[in-house]
C-alpha positions in Angstrom: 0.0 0.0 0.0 2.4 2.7 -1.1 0.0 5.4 0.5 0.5 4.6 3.7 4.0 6.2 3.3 2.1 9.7 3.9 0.6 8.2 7.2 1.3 9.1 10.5 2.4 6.8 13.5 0.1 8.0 16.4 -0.5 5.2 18.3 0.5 1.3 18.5 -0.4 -1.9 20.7 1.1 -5.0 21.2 -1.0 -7.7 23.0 0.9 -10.2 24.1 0.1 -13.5 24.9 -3.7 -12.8 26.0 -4.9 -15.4 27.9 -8.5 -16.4 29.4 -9.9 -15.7 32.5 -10.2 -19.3 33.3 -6.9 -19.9 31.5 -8.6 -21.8 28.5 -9.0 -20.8 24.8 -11.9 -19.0 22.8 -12.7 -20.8 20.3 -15.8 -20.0 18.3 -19.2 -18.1 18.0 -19.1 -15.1 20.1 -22.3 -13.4 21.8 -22.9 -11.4 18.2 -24.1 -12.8 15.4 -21.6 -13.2 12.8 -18.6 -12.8 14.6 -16.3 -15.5 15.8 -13.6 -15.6 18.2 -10.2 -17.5 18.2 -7.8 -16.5 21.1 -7.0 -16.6 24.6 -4.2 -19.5 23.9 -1.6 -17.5 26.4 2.1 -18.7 25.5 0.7 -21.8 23.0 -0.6 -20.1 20.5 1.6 -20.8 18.4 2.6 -24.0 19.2 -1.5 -24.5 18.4 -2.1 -22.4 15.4 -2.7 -25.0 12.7 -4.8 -27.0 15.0 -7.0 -23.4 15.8 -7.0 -22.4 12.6 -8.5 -26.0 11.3 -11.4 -26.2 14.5 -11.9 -22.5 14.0 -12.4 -23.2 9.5 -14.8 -26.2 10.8 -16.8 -24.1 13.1 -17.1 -21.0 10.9 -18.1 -23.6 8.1 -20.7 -25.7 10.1 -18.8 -28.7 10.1 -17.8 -28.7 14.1 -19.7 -27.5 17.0 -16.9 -26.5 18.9 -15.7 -27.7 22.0 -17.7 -26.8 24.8 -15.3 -26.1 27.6 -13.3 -23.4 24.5 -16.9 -21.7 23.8 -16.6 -17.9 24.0 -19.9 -17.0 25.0 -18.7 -19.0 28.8 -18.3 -15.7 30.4 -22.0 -13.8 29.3 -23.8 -16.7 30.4 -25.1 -17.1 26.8 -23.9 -20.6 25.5 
């Protein structure tokens, strides 16, 4: 994107290694229609990437359910 050349810099983030409250993933459907959620993983996400990015291709295309315990919508009380 050669335009982004004339940008400015005014902020930046880094998250690191997000992990869960209850220290295991989000995987899947999240509380909003549409919109799906893959992260949480702490230090192994990358060690776990192919496998996430598989479940996550099988949920988004109706051919998993998920795993229960990974489900997103754990903390709203919406499952």
């Amino acid at each position: 994107m050669p335009t982004l050349k004339d940008w400015t810099l005014t902020d930046h983030w880094a998250g690191l290694r997000p992990k869960s409250p209850d220290g295991l993933p989000l995987l899947g459907p999240s509380a909003m229609q549409g919109v799906f959620v893959a992260g949480g993983q702490y230090r192994n996400g990358i060690l776990f990437a192919p496998a996430i990015a598989q479940e996550m291709a099988d949920i988004v295309l109706g051919k998993s359910a998920g795993v229960p315990d990974f489900d997103p919508r754990r903390f709203s009380g919406e499952v």
